[in-house]
C-alpha positions in Angstrom: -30.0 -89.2 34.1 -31.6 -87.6 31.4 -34.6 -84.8 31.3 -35.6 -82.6 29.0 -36.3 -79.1 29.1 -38.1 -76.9 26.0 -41.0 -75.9 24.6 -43.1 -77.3 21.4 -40.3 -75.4 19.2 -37.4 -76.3 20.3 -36.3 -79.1 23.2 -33.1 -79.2 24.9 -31.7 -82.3 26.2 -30.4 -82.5 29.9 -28.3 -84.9 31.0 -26.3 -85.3 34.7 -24.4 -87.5 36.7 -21.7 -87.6 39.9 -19.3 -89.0 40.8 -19.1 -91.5 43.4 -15.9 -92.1 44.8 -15.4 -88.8 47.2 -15.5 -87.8 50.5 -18.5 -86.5 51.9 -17.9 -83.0 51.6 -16.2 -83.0 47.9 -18.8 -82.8 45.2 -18.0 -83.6 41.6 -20.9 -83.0 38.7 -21.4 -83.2 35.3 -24.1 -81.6 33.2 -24.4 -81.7 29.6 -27.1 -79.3 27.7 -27.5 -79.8 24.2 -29.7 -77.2 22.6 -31.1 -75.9 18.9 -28.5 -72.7 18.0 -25.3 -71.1 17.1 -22.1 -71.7 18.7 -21.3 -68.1 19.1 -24.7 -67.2 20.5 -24.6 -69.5 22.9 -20.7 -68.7 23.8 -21.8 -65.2 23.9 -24.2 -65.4 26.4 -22.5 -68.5 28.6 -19.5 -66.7 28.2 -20.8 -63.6 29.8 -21.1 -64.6 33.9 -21.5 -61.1 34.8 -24.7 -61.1 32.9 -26.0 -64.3 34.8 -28.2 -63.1 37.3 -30.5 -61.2 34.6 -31.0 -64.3 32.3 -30.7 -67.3 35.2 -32.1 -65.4 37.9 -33.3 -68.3 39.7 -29.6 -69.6 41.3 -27.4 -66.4 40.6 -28.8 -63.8 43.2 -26.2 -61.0 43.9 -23.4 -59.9 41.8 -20.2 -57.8 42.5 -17.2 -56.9 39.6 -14.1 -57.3 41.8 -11.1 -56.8 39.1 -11.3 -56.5 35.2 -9.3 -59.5 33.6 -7.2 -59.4 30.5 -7.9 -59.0 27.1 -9.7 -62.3 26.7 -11.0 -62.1 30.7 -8.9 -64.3 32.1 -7.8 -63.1 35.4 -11.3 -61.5 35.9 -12.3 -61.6 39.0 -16.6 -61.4 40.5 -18.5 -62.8 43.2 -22.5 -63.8 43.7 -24.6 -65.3 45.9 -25.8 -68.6 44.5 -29.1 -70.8 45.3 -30.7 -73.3 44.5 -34.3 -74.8 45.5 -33.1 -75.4 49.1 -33.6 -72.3 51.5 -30.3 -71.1 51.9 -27.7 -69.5 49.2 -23.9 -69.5 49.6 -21.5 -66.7 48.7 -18.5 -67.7 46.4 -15.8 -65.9 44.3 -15.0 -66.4 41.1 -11.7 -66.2 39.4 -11.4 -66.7 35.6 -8.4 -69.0 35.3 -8.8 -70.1 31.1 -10.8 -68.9 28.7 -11.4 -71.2 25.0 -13.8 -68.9 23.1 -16.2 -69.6 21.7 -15.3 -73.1 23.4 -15.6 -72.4 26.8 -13.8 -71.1 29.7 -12.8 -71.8 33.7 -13.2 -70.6 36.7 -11.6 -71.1 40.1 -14.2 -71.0 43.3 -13.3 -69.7 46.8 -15.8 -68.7 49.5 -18.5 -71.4 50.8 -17.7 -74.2 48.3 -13.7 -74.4 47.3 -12.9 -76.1 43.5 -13.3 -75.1 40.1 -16.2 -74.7 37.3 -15.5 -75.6 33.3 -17.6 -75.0 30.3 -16.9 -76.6 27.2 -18.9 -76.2 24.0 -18.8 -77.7 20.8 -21.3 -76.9 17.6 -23.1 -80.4 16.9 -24.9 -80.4 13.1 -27.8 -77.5 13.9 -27.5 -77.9 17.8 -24.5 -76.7 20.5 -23.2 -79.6 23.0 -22.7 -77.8 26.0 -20.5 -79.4 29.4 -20.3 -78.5 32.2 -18.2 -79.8 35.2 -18.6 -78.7 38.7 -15.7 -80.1 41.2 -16.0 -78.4 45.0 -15.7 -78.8 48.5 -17.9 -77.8 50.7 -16.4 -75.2 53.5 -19.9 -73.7 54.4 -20.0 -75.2 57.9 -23.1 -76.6 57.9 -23.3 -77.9 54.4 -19.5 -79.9 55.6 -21.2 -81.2 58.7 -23.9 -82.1 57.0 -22.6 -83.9 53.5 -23.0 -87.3 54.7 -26.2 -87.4 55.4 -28.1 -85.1 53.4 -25.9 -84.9 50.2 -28.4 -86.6 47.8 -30.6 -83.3 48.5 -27.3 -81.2 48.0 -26.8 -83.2 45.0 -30.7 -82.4 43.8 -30.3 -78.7 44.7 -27.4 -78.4 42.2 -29.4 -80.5 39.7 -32.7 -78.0 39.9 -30.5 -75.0 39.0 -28.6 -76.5 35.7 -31.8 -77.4 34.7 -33.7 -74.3 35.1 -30.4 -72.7 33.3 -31.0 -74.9 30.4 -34.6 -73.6 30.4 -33.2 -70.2 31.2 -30.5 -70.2 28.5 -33.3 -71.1 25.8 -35.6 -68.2 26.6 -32.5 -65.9 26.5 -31.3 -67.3 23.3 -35.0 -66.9 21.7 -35.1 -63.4 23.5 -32.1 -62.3 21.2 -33.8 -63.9 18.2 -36.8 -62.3 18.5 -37.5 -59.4 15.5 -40.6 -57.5 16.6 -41.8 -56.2 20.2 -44.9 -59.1 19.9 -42.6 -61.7 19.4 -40.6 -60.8 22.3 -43.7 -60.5 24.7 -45.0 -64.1 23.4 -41.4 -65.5 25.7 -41.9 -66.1 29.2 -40.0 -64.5 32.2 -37.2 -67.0 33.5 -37.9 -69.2 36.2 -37.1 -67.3 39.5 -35.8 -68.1 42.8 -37.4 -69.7 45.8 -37.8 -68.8 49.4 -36.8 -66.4 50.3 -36.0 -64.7 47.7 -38.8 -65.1 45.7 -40.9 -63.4 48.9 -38.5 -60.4 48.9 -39.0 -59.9 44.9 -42.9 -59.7 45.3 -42.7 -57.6 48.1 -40.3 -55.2 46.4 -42.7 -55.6 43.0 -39.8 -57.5 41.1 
C-alpha cells in the first residue's frame, strides 16, 4: 500500500504492509517513509524517543524516563502511553536493546503488546529511506480476545499513526530548518490525538 503524505514543497512517500501468516493475536508490520533531508537530521530526531510525544503528539501520549542507558543509549529504559485513532491507548515499556547511529536502533516492548520495534535508515541521493518494523503480541486482554475478528481495524489503527508520524516527522524536520520567527509560524501544529485525549487537551487549553 502506498500513500503519500507532504505539502506542495516537499512529499514523503508512505508505504505499509503485514504480514499474513500469524496468529490472531501476533502482529507483524512494515512501514517505510522516504522523505526529502539529511541522514543525521532525521537520525537525530528519530533517534531521540524521549522527545516523541512533543513532535508526534498524536500516538505518543505520556512519557516516563525509567533508567539512563549507556553511552550510545542502549540499555535505556522509558515507557508511554500510545494511541492511535481508535478510543483506547495501551501502556508499554520500552527497552533499548541496539542502537546503529545514525542507522537506526531497537527496542524491546513489554506491557500491553509484547515484541520488538526496529528503525533502520539509509541516505538515498537527496532523500532518507526510513524502515520500520513492528513485530508484537497482543497481551491487552481485550485487544487478544478480540484479534480475530476486529484485527483489520487494529491493523488500520497502527497504519493512521505511522502515517501521521511521517507527516509529523516533516513539520519537525522543517521546524529545525526554519531561520526566522515568520518562517517558523508559517508550519502547522502536528496532527493531535483523538478521543479522548483530544477533549482533555481543549479543555485544559493545550
Amino acid at each position: 500500500m502506498s500513500v503519500q503524505a507532504g505539502d506542495a514543497h516537499a512529499r514523503t512517500e508512505v508505504l505499509e504492509s503485514e504480514e499474513a501468516t500469524l496468529e490472531p493475536n501476533e502482529y507483524r508490520f512494515i512501514n517505510r517513509w522516504r522523505l526529502p533531508g539529511r541522514l543525521e537530521d532525521v537520525a537525530e530526531v528519530i533517534g531521540d524517543p524521549d522527545d516523541y510525544g512533543r513532535w508526534w503528539p498524536c500516538a505518543w501520549l505520556e512519557y516516563k524516563g525509567i533508567k539512563r542507558g549507556d553511552a550510545d543509549g542502549v540499555g535505556g529504559e522509558f515507557s508511554y502511553k500510545v494511541k492511535g485513532w481508535m478510543p483506547y491507548s495501551l501502556n508499554l515499556r520500552f527497552t533499548v536493546v541496539d542502537v546503529r547511529r545514525p542507522h537506526g536502533f531497537t527496542v524491546a516492548a513489554t506491557g500491553d503488546l509484547v515484541g520488538q520495534g526496529t528503525w533502520t535508515l539509509a541516505q538515498d541521493g537527496d532523500r532518507v529511506d526510513l524502515r520500520y518494523e513492528w513485530r508484537v503480541r497482543a497481551e491487552q486482554p481485550l485487544i487478544r480476545r478480540l484479534s480475530r475478528l476486529l484485527k483489520p481495524l487494529f491493523r488500520s489503527n497502527h497504519f493512521w499513526v505511522m502515517r501521521n508520524g511521517a507527516r509529523s516527522l516533516q513539520l519537525e524536520l522543517a521546524r529545525r530548518k526554519a531561520t526566522t520567527p515568520e518562517e517558523l509560524a508559517r508550519i502547522p501544529a502536528p496532527p493531535g490525538p483523538t478521543f479522548p485525549q483530544n477533549l482533555t487537551r481543549r479543555f485544559r487549553g493545550g
